[in-house]
C-alpha angles and dihedrals in degrees: 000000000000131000087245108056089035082066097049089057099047098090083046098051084043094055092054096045083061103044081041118030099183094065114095107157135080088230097038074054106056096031080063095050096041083053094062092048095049086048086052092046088050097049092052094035075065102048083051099048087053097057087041082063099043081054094050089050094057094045090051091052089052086067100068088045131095100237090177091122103040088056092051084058095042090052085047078061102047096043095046092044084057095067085068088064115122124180091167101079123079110215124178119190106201117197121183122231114255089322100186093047089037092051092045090051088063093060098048108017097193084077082076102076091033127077096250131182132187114219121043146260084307117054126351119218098197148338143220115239102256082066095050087059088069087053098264111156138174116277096024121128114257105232085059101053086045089062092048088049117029092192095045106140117203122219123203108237116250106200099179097054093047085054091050090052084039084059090056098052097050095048083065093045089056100059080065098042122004090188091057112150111223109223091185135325098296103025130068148153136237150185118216104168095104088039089056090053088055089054101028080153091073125056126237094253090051098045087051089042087052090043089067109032067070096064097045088043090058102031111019088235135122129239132194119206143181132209125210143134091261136025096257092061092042090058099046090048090058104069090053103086100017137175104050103350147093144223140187139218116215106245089236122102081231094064083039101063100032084055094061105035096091093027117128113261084222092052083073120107111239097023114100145159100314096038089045087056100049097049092053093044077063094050100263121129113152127026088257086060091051087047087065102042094038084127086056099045093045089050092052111038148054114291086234103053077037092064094036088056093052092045084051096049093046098046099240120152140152113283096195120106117206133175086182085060111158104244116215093202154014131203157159136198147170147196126217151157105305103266128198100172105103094209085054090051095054085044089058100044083044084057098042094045086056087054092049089045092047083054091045087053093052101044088035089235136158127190141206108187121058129204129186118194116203128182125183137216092263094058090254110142139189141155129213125197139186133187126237127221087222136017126269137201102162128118089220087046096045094049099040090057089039084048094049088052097051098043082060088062097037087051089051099037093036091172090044115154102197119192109179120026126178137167134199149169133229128172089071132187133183106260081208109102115202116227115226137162113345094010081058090063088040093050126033128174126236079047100273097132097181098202113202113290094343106172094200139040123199136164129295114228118232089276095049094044086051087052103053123085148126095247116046123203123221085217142051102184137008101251089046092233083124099036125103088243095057094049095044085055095044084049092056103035087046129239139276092247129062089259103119120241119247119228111260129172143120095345106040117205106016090059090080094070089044116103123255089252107056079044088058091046086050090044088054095045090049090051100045086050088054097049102094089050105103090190102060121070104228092191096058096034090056105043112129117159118223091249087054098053088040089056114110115194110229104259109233116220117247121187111243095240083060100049110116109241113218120240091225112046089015090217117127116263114239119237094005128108134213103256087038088113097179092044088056096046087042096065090032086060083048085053098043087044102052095134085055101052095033078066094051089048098050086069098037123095105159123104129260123232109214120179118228128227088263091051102252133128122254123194109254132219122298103210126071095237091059089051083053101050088047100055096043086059107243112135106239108222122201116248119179088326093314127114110230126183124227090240098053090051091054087045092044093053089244105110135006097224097188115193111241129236115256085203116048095014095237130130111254106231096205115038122066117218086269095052103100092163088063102037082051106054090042095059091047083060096045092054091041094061086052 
């Protein structure tokens, strides 16, 4: 054995001398640990042989059954699957040899001649293929595959060096297909039929060989590829003549299916263990085999596993390449030493949170349904998950619904040694919001935000110009310590100085000219809509202290020819400027949210402090329908003593109070103040004419 795995074992052997305090030795060690696994294997070796019988039962009483009609069905399905069928389309699926152990060979070449494996006595990553000689293969402990191969020599994983070698491949698989979908680091799809008519000089074989001479040419690194009409063709094809090699499917449903006939059940991608075993349980072995008990299989399992075996034993598979792609899930997760300390354990989902948050950022991702993975010493694995009223992208938020999962388990397996955690997200949706109509208006590219009837244009200053585009992120960091959402929640659970905190809320940066008390009155119906949230602490999110909600930000004074005018009600917005983008978007969200804050008013009867364009206080309405009419943003005119809404005088026949145009400054005929539809539409026309 060498030093250096003998390394790599010590804080195992260590664990175990604690826990057992009888074992001494390195082998007495690891013949314990590879005992607990065989007892897991075993246990669920059972569960599995119980639901293979439950299968075997079914099929027997199939037997004794007419299935005339059901294969009628089951032929309607063929026949109408194989009009998916499409020989026209060129796909190549490249997967890269052994790429972690390949790309760490460049770096120390002696590697070459030895068996080498990334990863440690724990789990292995990968390995190169002398090792897998000795029947070392991914995903198997290390000290297994130690004992397989004595002179086996672990390698830590460098991820970031392995991405940087990723991003070359893939430059070269562009100039193929620009629109290539990236499966995994080392593995990708492409679709070369418009590339072929391009070259129609070279043959398929010889475009997908000179593909990747490139690779090895720019990297000094091998890649195995497959040719087919679909994608599940192409990716079966590519393990024939690994490593460094390619092989093509003829592009006939004859080769197809003569391909496949003798084809293991198991070679094919998405069946694994539990579905192998229970096929062969039922006597199939190889797709030729499914071909001929399709009736069984459809009578005994899911329709969806159903649909995805007839797809298999016909050959049919997507032929659309994507690189846009909508991804189901996201998720991280890491092996390690087995750990009993708790503190240890939250460090590790904190880590691990700040990984899946790095990924969000990059994919601009949110997610509203958290899973945890745990598996413990003893091979015993399980996952817990829990859905979120909202969606969530943050490293703290990540890590305090992760935290509250795993304290349940802690709390329920209190002397738990875990040795692989990992946490993800599914349910996922972009975190990218597409401007259209009106946010057009609010938000230009090429930062010219034309703000309604502004007389005057200057120029933005640098934060201004970064916050102007077309497209607006939800975030503006990984973590969330720069996003909205996380200012919004510093702002309403206070902050670490003496700076008092202003009062933020629904309707962000109005809410700091609202009085305390229909702070108070949003505060409560917030509240009252999150109860039923267990994940958020309502006591902490909603934490103001008094001096907080009795703090009054100074109002600057604007001149009147530099107040912003709002789209909707097209009056000027007090106290905020032309190029004061939030506080724009901030009485645009009280317009667009009238029902909302119509409820909150019905219940508010304090008076509302509004700053005039001098910068002095006038006293405001006394009634709770004037408060109303104010914050939904429809001037009240004085009639004979009495306060009148625009709207109720449209409503009421007496005036045609039309909205006006942001764009071209005129009034719009035929849409009121409160029509949005029609504002709306008038404005996309406006811009488009621009």
């Amino acid at each position: 054995m060498t030093i250096r795995t003998l390394q790599s074992v010590q804080p195992l052997i260590a664990l175990r001398t604690r826990t057992h305090p009888n074992i001494r030795s390195l082998a007495s060690t690891l013949d314990l640990i590879d005992t607990e696994r065989k007892q897991r294997e075993q246990e669920r070796d059972g569960v599995l042989q119980a639901k293979v019988e439950k299968l075997l039962k079914k099929a027997e009483r199939l037997k004794q059954l007419d299935l005339t009609r059901e294969k009628m069905v089951l032929a309607d399905k063929i026949k109408q699957m194989e009009t998916d069928r499409n020989m026209t389309e060129t796909i190549v699926h490249v997967d890269m040899d052994a790429f972690y152990a390949s790309v760490e060979e460049l770096d120390q070449p002696e590697l070459k001649t030895r068996p080498m494996a990334v990863g440690g006595v724990d789990m292995i990553t990968t390995a190169n293929y002398l090792a897998r000689q000795f029947g070392v293969r991914s995903a198997m402990p290390g000290y297994i595959a130690k004992r397989l191969c004595p002179d086996l020599v672990f390698v830590k994983p460098d991820f970031e060096k392995y991405t940087r070698m990723s991003m070359m491949i893939r430059a070269v698989l562009a100039r193929y297909d620009p629109n290539y979908a990236a499966a995994s680091l080392d593995e990708a799809y492409l679709n070369i039929t418009q590339y072929m008519k391009q070259h129609s000089e070279q043959s398929v074989e010889e475009v997908v060989a000179e593909m990747r001479d490139q690779i090895f040419k720019e990297t000094s690194l091998t890649a195995s590829a497959g040719i087919g009409s679909n994608t599940l063709i192409a990716k079966i094809a590519t393990d024939v003549n690994k490593p460094n090699g390619q092989f093509r499917v003829e592009p006939t449903r004859e080769a197809v299916m003569a391909y496949l006939q003798t084809l293991p059940v198991r070679k094919v991608p998405g069946v694994g263990r539990v579905t192998e075993r229970e096929l062969h349980a039922l006597g199939i072995k190889t797709v030729g085999d499914l071909r001929e008990n399709l009736i069984t299989v459809s009578m005994i399992s899911t329709p969806a596993l159903t649909d995805f075996l007839i797809r298999v034993a016909l050959g049919i598979g997507s032929t659309t390449v994507d690189p846009t792609w909508e991804r189901k899930s996201i998720s991280v997760e890491r092996t390690f030493v087995a750990i009993f300390n708790h503190d240890a354990m939250y460090d590790k989902m904190r880590e691990l949170a700040s990984m899946l948050a790095d990924d969000l950022a990059k994919e601009k991702l949110k997610g509203q349904t958290l899973t945890i993975r745990i598996k413990a010493s003893n091979f015993e694995s399980w996952t817990r998950q829990k859905a979120l009223p909202s969606p969530i992208y943050s490293a703290k938020d990540l890590y305090d619904v992760a935290k509250i999962l795993l304290v349940k388990e802690l709390q329920e397996r209190p002397d738990l040694e875990v040795r692989l955690m990992g946490i993800g997200l599914s349910k996922l949706s972009s975190r990218m919001i597409k401007m259209t109509g009106i946010g057009k208006f609010l938000v230009r590219s090429e930062g010219q935000a034309a703000i309604a009837s502004s007389p005057t244009k200057r120029p933005r200053d640098n934060s201004v110009k970064e916050s102007l585009t077309s497209i607006m992120s939800e975030s503006e960091a990984a973590d969330g310590n720069d996003s909205e959402g996380s200012r919004k929640r510093q702002a309403i659970e206070g902050s670490s100085g003496d700076r008092p905190v202003p009062k933020m809320g629904a309707f962000g940066a109005l809410m700091p000219y609202c009085s305390s008390s229909f702070v108070r009155a949003t505060q409560t119906k917030m509240s009252e809509d999150s109860a039923s949230n267990k994940f958020i602490d309502n006591s902490r999110l909603l934490t103001i202290s008094t001096e907080s909600l009795d703090y009054q930000p100074p109002l600057p004074t604007i001149p009147p020819h530099r107040l912003a005018v709002c789209p909707i009600c097209c009056q000027r917005i007090a106290n905020v400027a032309l190029d004061d983008l939030r506080g724009v978007n901030g009485h645009v969200d009280v317009c667009l949210n009238r029902g909302t804050i119509r409820e909150i008013g019905a219940n508010q009867a304090s008076s509302l402090n509004v700053a005039n364009t001098n910068g002095n206080r006038f006293p405001s309405p006394s009634s709770s329908d004037a408060f109303r009419t104010l914050l939904r943003g429809a001037n009240a005119k004085e009639k004979g003593g009495k306060s009148v809404s625009k709207r109720e005088e449209h409503q009421n026949g007496k005036s045609n109070v039309c909205a006006v145009c942001p764009i071209c400054k005129k009034t719009i005929a035929d849409a009121r103040v409160d029509d949005l539809v029609g504002v709306n539409k008038h404005v996309d026309f406006c811009l488009g004419q621009q």
